[in-house]
N, C-alpha and C positions, 0 to 999 in steps of 0.2 A: 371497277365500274360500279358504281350508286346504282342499287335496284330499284326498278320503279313502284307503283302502288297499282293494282289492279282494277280498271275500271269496276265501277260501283255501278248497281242500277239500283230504282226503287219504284216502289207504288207505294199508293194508300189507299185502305182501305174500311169502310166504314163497316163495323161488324154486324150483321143482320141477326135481328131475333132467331132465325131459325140454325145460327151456328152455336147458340148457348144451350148446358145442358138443364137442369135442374137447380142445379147449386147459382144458377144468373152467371158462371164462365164460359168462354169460349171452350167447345168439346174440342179435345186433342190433335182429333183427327182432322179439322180444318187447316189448323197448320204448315201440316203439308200440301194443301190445296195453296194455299197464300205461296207457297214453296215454289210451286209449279208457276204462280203467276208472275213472281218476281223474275223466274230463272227464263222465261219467255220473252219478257220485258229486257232482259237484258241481250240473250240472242238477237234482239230487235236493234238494241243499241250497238251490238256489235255487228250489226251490218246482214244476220244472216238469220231472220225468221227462221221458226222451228221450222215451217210451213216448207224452204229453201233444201232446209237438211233430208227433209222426208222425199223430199223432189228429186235429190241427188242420189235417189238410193241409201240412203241410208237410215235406221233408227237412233238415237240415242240412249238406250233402256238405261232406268235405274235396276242398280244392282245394291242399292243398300241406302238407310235412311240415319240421320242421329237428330237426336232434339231433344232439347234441356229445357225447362218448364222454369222460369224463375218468378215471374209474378201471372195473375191473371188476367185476359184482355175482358171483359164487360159488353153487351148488348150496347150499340149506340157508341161505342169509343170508335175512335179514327185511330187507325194503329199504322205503320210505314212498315214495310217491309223490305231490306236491303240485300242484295245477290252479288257478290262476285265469285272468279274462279281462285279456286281454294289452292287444286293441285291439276295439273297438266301435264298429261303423258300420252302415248302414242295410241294407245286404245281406251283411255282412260280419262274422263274429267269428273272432278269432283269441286260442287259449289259448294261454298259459304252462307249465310242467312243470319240476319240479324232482323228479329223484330221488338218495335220500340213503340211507345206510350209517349209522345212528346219525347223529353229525355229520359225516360224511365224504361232500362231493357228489360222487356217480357219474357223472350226468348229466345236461343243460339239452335243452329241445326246445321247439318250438313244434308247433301244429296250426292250420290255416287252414279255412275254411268258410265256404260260401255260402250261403242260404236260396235251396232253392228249392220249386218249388208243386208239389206230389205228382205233380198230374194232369199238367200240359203238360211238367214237366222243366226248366222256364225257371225261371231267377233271379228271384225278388222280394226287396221289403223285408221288412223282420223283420217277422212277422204283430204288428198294434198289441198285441193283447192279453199279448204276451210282452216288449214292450218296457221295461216298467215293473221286472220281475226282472233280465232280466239287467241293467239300466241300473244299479241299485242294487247287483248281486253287481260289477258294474266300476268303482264306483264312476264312478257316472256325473259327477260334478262335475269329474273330470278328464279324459275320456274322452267327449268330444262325440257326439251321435247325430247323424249326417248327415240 
């Protein structure tokens, strides 16, 4: 069976003087802010606001960050930034990030995360009732649920 492509989400974003360091680039540590905006924007598209998850008892913590730095974003650029799910497993998702200058890639990241249960703090599996979205936003035919 031909695996599918994982829903894509994006935004854009116009970079504000106050995310530039000295040198006139975008400081680092925005990145993963843009991270966080993308990765919302897509739970929105896959039907299930963060807001939804929180609701359901559950958190999604990240549990680990990557990003590769290839050019720099500028004061005043409009940059996109692109989200899908990278890896999908039973307690486990981990996004993708792509941000871009027109066509010119700036930078790749990932973002990692656990489910876990509001109240005790502990790790569980993906609550059943949201399995069915993101399985289908990750194109679940290639991307097994544990």
């Amino acid at each position: 069976m031909p695996s599918q492509s994982p829903l894509r989400s994006q935004i854009d974003i116009e970079v504000r003087y106050k995310e530039t360091d000295q040198m006139g680039h975008v400081h680092h540590a925005n990145y993963i802010v843009w991270f966080e905006l993308a990765r919302t924007q897509l739970c929105r598209d896959v039907g299930v606001p963060y807001q939804e998850i929180e609701a359901s008892g559950y958190f999604l913590i990240v549990s680990g960050v990557e990003l590769r730095y290839l050019e720099p974003a500028h004061y005043g650029d409009v940059v996109t930034v692109e989200c899908w799910i990278e890896r999908l497993a039973s307690r486990l998702l981990r996004f993708a990030y792509e941000v871009r200058r027109g066509d010119r890639l700036l930078a790749t990241g990932t973002t990692q995360h656990v489910w876990v249960d509001k109240e005790t703090k502990r790790p569980r599996r993906m609550p059943e009732a949201l399995r069915a979205p993101f399985s289908q936003a990750a194109a679940a035919s290639s991307l097994p649920v544990e």
